[in-house]
C-alpha positions in Angstrom: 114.0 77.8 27.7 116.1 80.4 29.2 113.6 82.9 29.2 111.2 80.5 31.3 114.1 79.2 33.7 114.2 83.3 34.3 110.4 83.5 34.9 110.9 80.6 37.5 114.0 82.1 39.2 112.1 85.4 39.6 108.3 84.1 40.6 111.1 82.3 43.3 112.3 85.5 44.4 109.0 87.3 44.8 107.7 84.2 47.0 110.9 84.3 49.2 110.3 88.0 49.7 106.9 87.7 50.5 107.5 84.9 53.1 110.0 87.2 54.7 107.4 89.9 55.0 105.3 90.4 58.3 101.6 89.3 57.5 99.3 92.2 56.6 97.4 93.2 59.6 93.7 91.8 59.6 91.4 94.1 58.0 89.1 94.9 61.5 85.8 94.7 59.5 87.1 90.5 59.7 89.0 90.2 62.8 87.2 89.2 66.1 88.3 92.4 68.4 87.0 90.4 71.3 89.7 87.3 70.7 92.2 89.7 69.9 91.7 91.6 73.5 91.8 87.8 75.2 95.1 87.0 73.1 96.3 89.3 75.5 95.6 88.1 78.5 99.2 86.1 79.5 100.0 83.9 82.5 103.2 85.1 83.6 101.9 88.6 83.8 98.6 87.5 85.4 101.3 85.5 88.3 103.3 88.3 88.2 100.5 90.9 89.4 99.6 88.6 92.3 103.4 88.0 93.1 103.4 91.7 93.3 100.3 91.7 95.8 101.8 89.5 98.5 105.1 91.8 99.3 102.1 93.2 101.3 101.4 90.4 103.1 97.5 89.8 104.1 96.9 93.3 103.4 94.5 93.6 106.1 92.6 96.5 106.3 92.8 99.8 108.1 97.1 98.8 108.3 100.1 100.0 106.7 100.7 97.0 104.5 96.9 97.9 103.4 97.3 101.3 102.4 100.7 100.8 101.0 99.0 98.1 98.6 96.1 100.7 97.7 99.2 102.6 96.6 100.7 100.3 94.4 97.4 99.2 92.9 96.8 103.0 91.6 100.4 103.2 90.4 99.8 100.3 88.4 96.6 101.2 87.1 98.4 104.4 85.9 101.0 102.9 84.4 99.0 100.8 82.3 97.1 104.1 81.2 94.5 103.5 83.2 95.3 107.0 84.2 92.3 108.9 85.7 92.0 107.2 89.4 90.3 107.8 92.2 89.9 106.7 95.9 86.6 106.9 97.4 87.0 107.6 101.4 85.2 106.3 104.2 84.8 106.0 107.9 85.0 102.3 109.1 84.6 101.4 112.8 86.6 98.5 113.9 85.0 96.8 117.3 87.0 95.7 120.0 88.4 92.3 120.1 86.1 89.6 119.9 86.8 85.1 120.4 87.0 84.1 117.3 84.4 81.3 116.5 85.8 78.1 116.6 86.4 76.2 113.3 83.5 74.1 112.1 84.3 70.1 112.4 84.7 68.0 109.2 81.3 65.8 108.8 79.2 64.8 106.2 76.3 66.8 105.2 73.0 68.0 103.7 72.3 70.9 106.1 71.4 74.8 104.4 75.0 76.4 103.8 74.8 80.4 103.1 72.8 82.5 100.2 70.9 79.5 100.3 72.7 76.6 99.3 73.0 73.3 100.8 76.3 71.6 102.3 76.3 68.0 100.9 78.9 65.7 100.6 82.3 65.4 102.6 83.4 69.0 104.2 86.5 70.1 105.9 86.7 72.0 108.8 86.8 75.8 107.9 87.8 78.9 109.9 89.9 82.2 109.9 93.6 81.8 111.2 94.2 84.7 113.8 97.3 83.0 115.7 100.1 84.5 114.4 102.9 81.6 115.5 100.4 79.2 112.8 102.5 81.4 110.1 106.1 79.5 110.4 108.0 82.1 108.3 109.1 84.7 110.3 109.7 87.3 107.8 105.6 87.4 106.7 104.5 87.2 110.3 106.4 90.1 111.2 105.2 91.9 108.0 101.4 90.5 109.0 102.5 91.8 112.6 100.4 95.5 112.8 97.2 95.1 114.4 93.8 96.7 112.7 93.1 99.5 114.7 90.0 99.8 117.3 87.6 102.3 116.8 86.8 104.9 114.0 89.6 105.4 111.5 89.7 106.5 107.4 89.7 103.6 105.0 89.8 103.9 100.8 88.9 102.2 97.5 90.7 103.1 94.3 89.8 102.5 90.8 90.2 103.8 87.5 87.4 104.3 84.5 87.9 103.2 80.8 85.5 106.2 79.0 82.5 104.9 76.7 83.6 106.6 73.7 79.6 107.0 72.4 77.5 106.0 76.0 79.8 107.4 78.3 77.0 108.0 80.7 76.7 103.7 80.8 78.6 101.5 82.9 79.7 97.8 83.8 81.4 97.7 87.1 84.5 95.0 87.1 85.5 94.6 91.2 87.2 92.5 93.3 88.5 92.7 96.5 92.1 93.9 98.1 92.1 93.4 101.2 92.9 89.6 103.0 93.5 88.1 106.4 94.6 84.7 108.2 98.2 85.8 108.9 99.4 84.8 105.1 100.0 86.5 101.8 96.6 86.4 100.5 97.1 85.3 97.4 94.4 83.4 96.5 92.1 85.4 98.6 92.1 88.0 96.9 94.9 88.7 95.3 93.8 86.3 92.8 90.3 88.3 91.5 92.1 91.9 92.5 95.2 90.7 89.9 92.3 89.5 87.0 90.5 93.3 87.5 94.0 94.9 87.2 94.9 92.8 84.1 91.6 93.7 82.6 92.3 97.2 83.4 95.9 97.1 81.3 93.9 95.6 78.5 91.5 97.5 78.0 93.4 100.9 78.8 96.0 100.1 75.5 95.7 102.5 73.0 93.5 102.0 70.1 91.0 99.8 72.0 87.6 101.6 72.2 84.6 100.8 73.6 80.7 102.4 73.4 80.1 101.8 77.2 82.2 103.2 79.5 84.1 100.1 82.3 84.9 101.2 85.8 87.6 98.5 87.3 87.6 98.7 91.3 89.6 97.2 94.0 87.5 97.3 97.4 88.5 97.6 100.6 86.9 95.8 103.8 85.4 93.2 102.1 86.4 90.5 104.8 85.0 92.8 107.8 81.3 92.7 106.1 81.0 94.3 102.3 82.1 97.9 104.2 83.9 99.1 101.0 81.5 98.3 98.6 78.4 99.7 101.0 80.2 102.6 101.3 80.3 103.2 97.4 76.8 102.2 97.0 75.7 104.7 99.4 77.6 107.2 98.4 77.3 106.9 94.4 73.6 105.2 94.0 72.0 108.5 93.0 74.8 109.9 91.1 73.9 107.6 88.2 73.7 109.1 84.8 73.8 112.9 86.1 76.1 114.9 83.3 78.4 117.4 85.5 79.3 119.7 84.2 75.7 119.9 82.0 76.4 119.9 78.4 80.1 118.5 78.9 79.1 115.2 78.2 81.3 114.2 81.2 79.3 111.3 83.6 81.3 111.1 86.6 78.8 108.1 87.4 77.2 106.6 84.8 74.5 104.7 85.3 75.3 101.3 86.5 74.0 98.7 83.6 75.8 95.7 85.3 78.2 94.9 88.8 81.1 91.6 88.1 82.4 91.0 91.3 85.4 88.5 91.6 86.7 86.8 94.4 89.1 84.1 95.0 90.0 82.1 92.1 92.7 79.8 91.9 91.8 76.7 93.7 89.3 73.7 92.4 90.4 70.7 93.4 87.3 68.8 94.9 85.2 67.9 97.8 87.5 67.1 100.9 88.5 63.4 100.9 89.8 61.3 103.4 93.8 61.4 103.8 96.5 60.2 106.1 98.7 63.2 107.6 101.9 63.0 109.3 100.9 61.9 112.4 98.9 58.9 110.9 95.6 60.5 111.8 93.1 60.4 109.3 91.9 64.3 107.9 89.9 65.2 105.5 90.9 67.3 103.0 90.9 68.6 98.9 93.4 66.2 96.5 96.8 68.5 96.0 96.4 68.6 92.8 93.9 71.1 90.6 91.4 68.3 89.0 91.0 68.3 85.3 87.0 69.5 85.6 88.0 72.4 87.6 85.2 75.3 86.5 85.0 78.9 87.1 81.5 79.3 89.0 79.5 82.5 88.5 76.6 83.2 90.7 73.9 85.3 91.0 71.0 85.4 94.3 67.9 84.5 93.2 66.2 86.6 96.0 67.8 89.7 94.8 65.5 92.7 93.5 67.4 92.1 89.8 67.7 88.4 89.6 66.5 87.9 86.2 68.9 90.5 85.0 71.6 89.0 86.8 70.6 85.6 86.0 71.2 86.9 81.8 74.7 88.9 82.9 75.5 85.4 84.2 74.6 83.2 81.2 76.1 85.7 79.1 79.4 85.2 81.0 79.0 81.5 80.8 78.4 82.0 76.8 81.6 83.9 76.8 83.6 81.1 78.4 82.0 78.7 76.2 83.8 80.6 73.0 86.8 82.4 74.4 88.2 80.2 77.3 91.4 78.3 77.0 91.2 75.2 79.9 88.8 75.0 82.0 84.6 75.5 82.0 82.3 77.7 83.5 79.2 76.9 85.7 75.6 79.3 87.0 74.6 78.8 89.9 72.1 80.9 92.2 73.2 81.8 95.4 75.4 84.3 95.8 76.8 85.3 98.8 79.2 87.2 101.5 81.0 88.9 98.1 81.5 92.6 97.2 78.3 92.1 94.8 75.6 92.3 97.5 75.5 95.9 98.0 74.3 96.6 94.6 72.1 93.4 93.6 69.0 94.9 94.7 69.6 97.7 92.5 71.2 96.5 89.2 72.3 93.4 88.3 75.0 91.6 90.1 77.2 88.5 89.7 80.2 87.3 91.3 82.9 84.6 90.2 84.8 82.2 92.2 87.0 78.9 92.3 84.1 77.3 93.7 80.5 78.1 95.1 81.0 80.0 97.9 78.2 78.5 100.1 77.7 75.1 98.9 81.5 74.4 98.5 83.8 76.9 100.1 81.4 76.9 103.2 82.3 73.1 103.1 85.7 73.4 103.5 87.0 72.9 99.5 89.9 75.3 100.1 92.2 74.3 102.9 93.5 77.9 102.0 91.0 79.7 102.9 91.7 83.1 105.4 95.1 80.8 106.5 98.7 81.1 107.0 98.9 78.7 104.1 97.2 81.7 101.2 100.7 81.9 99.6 102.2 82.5 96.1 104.0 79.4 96.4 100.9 77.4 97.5 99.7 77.2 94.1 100.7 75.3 91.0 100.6 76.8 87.0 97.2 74.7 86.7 95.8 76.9 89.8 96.9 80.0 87.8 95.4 79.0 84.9 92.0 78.8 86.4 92.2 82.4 87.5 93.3 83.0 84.1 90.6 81.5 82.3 88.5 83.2 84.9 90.0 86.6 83.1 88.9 85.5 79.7 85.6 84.9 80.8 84.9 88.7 82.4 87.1 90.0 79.8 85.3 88.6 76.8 81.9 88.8 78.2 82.7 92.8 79.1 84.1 93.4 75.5 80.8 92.7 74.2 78.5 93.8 76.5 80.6 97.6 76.3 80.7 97.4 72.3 84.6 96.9 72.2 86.7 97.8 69.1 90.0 98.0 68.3 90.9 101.2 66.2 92.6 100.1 62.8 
């Protein structure tokens, strides 16, 4: 009996001193590496990034607050060892000072909206904010304060390159935009898709995560004066593709493009405008404040474009990947992409943007009272807002991860 109460009393000790060892790590011919890479994606950090975004206001290009953001973007890129950046350079011509079009009226619809949609449904009136005494806090409208320069002047996009370890000379381009305007901190618009690239950036940059295909992550530049950024790097980088330099060093420095993800802004999915009581007891139309529980992350493609049927699979293959990876909220197709930094290269690869909304049918209806205002702030926006632009992250993030042959080193 004594020799048994022993054998207990030991098998007891063994299990209480395997319970208070760490878990064996996964053996990686049975983990997922793509679910592990998402298990890294984290809210706080993904606020945090855009928090970090509006200490430079609207970031409007061709000022101060512009370039000093471009500076902080590649010193964050570095740090998370993302490490070999670059800025691509261009001339930009800013016109003189034009009347701003007056704000479309709220009415309801059915008339063509842009890249081909149609409006239907309640809208909101819609417009960019260029009177700086809208913005009430004194402190950002100083900061907004510096005017774009007229005439010819340097501008710059940065981004780093996460190096195909086997197809270095192939390439998925991630992209969003860093610029803003409307006298606010453009934080939706876009700091929102600018923090997702960077956070896919820092995730894919951590040591031991490999992948076949090589990922270029870029922040563009003049995206709200008409693509300018993006053109720029079209034009100056289309025939580069695939071209080893130096020969025989199996260095690409660009690979041929196999895919471009644009993202714009992502936060806000609350609804078709709706008729509301402000304080003045006038009846407006506008969104419900609160992010509604079918919220979706929409990812488009133009269906005129030269590569539509290739864009039209990089899309589904997104919206696969949301299917299996996303925490919260959905993802929808659509087909009419438009005024994004995806343009430029959809008649020559295939090109997809992603946004809190359709950007014709429903941003062009007035679904984001946000939108190029005073009122694009880091406070404007709730943890559920977040989360879209987060669930927006695991959607590129997983879908990239497979489409560049991700692995994580043992």
């Amino acid at each position: 009996m004594a020799t048994v109460t022993a054998r207990l009393v030991s098998l007891a000790l063994v299990c209480a001193v395997a319970q208070a060892q760490p878990a064996p790590p996964v053996a990686p011919a049975t983990a997922d590496p793509v679910a592990a890479l998402v298990s890294q994606l984290d809210l706080e950090k993904y606020k945090a990034t855009i928090k970090g975004l509006t200490q430079f206001g609207d970031r409007r290009q061709g000022t101060e607050r512009n370039r000093k953001a471009l500076d902080w973007i590649e010193a964050q890129l570095k740090s998370y060892g993302c490490s070999n950046t670059e800025r691509l350079q261009y001339q930009y011509t800013e016109p003189a000072k034009r009347t701003p079009a007056a704000p479309q009226p709220a009415r309801a619809g059915g008339p063509a909206g842009q890249g081909g949609s149609t409006l239907f449904g309640q809208r909101a009136a819609t417009g960019v904010n260029n009177d700086p005494m809208a913005q009430p806090d004194e402190r950002l409208r100083a900061l907004n304060a510096e005017p774009t320069p007229v005439g010819t002047s340097l501008r710059e996009n940065v981004y780093c390159t996460k190096v195909g370890s086997s197809r270095p000379g192939e390439m998925y381009i991630v992209g969003a935009h860093m610029d803003g305007i409307g006298w606010g901190e453009a934080a939706n618009d876009d700091g929102s898709g600018t923090a997702l690239v960077m956070e896919l950036a820092r995730i894919f940059s951590q040591p031991g995560v490999v992948t076949e295909r090589s990922i270029r992550f870029v922040l563009w530049n003049n995206e709200e004066t008409g693509l300018q950024g993006a053109s720029a790097y079209v034009a100056q980088r289309k025939d580069l593709q695939g071209i080893e330099s130096p020969k025989g060093s199996g260095r690409y420095p660009e690979p041929k493009w196999l895919g471009m993800i644009q993202h714009d802004m992502m936060l806000f999915d609350h609804g078709m405008p709706v008729a509301q009581t402000d304080a003045q007891g006038k009846t407006v139309f506008a969104p419900p404040k609160a992010q509604r529980a079918e919220a979706d992350v929409n990812i488009e493609y133009q269906s005129k474009a030269k590569y539509a049927d290739g864009a039209a699979a990089l899309a589904w293959a997104l919206r696969a990947a949301n299917d299996k990876y996303a925490s919260h909220y959905p993802a929808a197709v659509g087909f009419h992409m438009t005024n994004t930094d995806s343009m430029p290269f959809m008649d020559l690869v295939p090109a997809i943007s992603l946004r809190e909304n359709e950007r014709g049918m429903q941003i062009g209806a007035g679904w984001n009272p946000h939108w190029h205002q005073p009122t694009d702030l880091y406070s404007a926006f709730s943890d559920q807002d977040f989360l879209l632009g987060l669930n927006a992250a695991q959607t590129t993030l997983a879908a990239v991860a497979q489409l560049a042959g991700a692995k994580l080193k043992p």
